[in-house]
NUVEX-497838 format. One record per residue (C-alpha): residue in three letters; x, y, z. Coordinates in nm, 2 decimals, m for minus. Each point is the difference from the previous one (the first is absolute). Example, Ala and Ser with C-alpha at 12.3 -4.5 7.8 and 13.67 -1.06 7.14 Angstrom:
% residues 2
NODE   res        X        Y        Z
NODE   ALA     1.23    m0.45     0.78
NODE   SER     0.14     0.34    m0.07
***
This chain:
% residues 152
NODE   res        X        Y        Z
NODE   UNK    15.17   m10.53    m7.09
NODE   UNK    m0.35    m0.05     0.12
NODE   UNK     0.00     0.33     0.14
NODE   UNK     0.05     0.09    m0.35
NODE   UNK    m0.22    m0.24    m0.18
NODE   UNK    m0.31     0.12     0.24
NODE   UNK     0.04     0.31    m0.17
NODE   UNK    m0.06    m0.16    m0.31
NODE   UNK     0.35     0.04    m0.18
NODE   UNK     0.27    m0.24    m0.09
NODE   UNK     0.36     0.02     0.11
NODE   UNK     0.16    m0.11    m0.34
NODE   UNK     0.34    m0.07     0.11
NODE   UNK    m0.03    m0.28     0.30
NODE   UNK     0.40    m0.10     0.07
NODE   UNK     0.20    m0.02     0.32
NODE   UNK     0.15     0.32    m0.10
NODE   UNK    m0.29     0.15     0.06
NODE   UNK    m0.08    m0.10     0.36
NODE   UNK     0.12     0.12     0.29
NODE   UNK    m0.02    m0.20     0.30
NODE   UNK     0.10     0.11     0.37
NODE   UNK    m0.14    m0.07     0.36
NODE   UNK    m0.25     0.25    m0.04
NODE   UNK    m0.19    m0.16    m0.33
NODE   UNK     0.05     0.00    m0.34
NODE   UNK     0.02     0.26    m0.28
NODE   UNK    m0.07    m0.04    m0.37
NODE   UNK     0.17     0.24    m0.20
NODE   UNK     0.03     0.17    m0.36
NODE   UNK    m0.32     0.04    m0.11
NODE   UNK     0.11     0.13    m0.33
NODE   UNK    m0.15    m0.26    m0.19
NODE   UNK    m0.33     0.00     0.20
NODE   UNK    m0.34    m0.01    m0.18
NODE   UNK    m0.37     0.05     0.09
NODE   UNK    m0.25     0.28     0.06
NODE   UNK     0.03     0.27    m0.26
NODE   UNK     0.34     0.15    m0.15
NODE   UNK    m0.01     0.25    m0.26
NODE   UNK     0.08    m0.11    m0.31
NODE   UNK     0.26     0.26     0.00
NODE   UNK     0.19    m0.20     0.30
NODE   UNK    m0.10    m0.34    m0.12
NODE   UNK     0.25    m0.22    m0.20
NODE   UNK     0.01    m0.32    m0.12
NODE   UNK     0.11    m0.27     0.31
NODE   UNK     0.23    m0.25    m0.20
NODE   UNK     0.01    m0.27     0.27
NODE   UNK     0.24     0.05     0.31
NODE   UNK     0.38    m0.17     0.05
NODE   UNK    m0.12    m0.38    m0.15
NODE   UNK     0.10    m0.20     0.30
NODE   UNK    m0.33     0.09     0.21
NODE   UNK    m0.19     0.04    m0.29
NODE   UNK    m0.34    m0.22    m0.03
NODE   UNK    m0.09    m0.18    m0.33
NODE   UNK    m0.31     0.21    m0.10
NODE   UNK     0.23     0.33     0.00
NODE   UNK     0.34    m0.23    m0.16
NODE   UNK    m0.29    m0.10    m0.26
NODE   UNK    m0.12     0.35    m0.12
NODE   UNK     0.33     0.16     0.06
NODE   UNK     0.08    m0.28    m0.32
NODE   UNK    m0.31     0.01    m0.22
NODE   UNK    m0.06     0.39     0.07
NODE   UNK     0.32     0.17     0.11
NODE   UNK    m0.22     0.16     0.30
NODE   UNK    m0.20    m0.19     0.26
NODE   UNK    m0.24     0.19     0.34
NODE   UNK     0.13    m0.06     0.36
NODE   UNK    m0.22    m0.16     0.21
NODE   UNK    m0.07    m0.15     0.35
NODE   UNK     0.08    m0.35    m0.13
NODE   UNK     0.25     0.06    m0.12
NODE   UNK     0.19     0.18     0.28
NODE   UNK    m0.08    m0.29     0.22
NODE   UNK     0.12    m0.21    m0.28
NODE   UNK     0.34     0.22     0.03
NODE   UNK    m0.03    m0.04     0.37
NODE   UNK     0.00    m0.33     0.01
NODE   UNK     0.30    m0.04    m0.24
NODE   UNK     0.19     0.26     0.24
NODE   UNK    m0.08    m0.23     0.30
NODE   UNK     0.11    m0.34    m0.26
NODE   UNK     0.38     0.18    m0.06
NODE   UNK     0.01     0.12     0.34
NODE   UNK    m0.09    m0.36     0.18
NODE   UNK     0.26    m0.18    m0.30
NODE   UNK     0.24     0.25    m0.11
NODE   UNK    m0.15    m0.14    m0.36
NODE   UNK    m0.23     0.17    m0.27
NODE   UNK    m0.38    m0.20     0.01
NODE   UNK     0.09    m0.03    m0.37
NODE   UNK     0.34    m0.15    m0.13
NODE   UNK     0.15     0.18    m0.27
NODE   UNK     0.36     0.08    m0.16
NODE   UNK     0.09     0.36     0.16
NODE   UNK     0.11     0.09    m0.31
NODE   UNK    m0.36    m0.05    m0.15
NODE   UNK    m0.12     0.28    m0.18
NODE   UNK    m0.35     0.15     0.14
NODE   UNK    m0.18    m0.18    m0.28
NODE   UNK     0.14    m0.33     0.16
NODE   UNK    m0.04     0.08     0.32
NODE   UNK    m0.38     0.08    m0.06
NODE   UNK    m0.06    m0.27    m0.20
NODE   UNK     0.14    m0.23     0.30
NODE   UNK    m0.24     0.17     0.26
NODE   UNK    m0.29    m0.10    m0.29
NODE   UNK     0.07    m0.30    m0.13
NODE   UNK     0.33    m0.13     0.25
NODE   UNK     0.01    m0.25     0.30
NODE   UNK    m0.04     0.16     0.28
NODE   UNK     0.23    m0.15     0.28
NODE   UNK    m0.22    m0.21     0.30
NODE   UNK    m0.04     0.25     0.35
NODE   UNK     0.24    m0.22     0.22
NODE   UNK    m0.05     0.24     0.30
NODE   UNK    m0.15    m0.16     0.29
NODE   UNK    m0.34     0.06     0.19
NODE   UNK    m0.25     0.26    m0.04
NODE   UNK     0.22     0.27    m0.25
NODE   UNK     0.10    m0.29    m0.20
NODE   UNK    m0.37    m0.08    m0.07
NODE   UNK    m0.11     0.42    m0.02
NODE   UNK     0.31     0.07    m0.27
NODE   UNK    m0.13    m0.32    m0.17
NODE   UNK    m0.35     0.16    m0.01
NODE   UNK     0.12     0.34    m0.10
NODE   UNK     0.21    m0.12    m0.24
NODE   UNK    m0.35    m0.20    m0.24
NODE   UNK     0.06     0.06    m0.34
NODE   UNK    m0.37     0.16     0.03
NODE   UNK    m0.05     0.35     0.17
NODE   UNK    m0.35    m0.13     0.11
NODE   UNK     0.14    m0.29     0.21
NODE   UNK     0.22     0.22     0.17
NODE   UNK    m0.08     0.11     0.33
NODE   UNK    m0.03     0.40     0.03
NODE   UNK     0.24     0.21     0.17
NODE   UNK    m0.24     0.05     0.34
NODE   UNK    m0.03    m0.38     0.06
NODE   UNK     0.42     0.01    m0.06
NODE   UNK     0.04     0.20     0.21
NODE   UNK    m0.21    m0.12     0.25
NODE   UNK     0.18    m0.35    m0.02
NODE   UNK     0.34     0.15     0.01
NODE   UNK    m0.05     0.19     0.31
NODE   UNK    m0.20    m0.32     0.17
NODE   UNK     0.31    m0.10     0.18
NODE   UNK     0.01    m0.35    m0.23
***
């Protein structure tokens, strides 16, 4: 996702799906939602926010007000950080009915508790940070990913 990012696009679609891990690194796939640089309007479509579990509050909120919302850096490490939350506590970082329609879900990522990081150590406290409510007190996908492969 850095990788990516330093390029100066945004993944779009962030979920564990989407990563492949193995002893030799790890792989982001399924870029089909990706955004950034310039797409001719003839290939561009409108991105209507990504599966809701990993999605972050500013895309939830203008999916909502707007029907359409713009993938961006934030809020893939946003999604990242909620992929990391499920996959550390088998839970969503938001409670909701499964039953809840999209509407609800959304409205829960806006306006819902959000459930307290109980992981331990140094993820617990970089999911916590990824997963702000504001995109500018996230930390960016290089300094992620630069914590992640510390060792910690």
């Amino acid at each position: 996702m850095a990788a990516l990012h330093a390029t100066g696009w945004a993944h779009g679609d962030v979920q564990p799906a989407h990563l492949i891990i193995s002893p030799e690194g790890t792989a982001l796939i399924d870029l089909a939602l990706a955004h950034g640089g310039d797409i001719p309007s003839a290939y561009d479509f409108s991105y209507r926010g990504c599966l809701v579990h990993y999605e972050s509050p500013e895309i939830s909120r203008s999916v909502l007000e707007t029907g359409t919302a713009t993938p961006t850096m934030a809020a893939d490490v946003y999604a990242l950080g909620a992929s990391l939350f499920i996959s550390a506590t088998g839970l969503r970082h938001v409670a909701y009915p499964d039953d809840a329609s999209r509407k609800a879900q959304r409205q829960a990522i806006v306006d819902g508790p959000h459930r307290p990081v109980n992981v331990p150590g140094v993820l617990g406290k970089l999911i916590e940070a990824m997963l702000s409510p504001e995109p500018a007190d996230r930390p960016t996908s290089a300094e992620v990913c630069k914590e992640l492969s510390s060792g910690h």
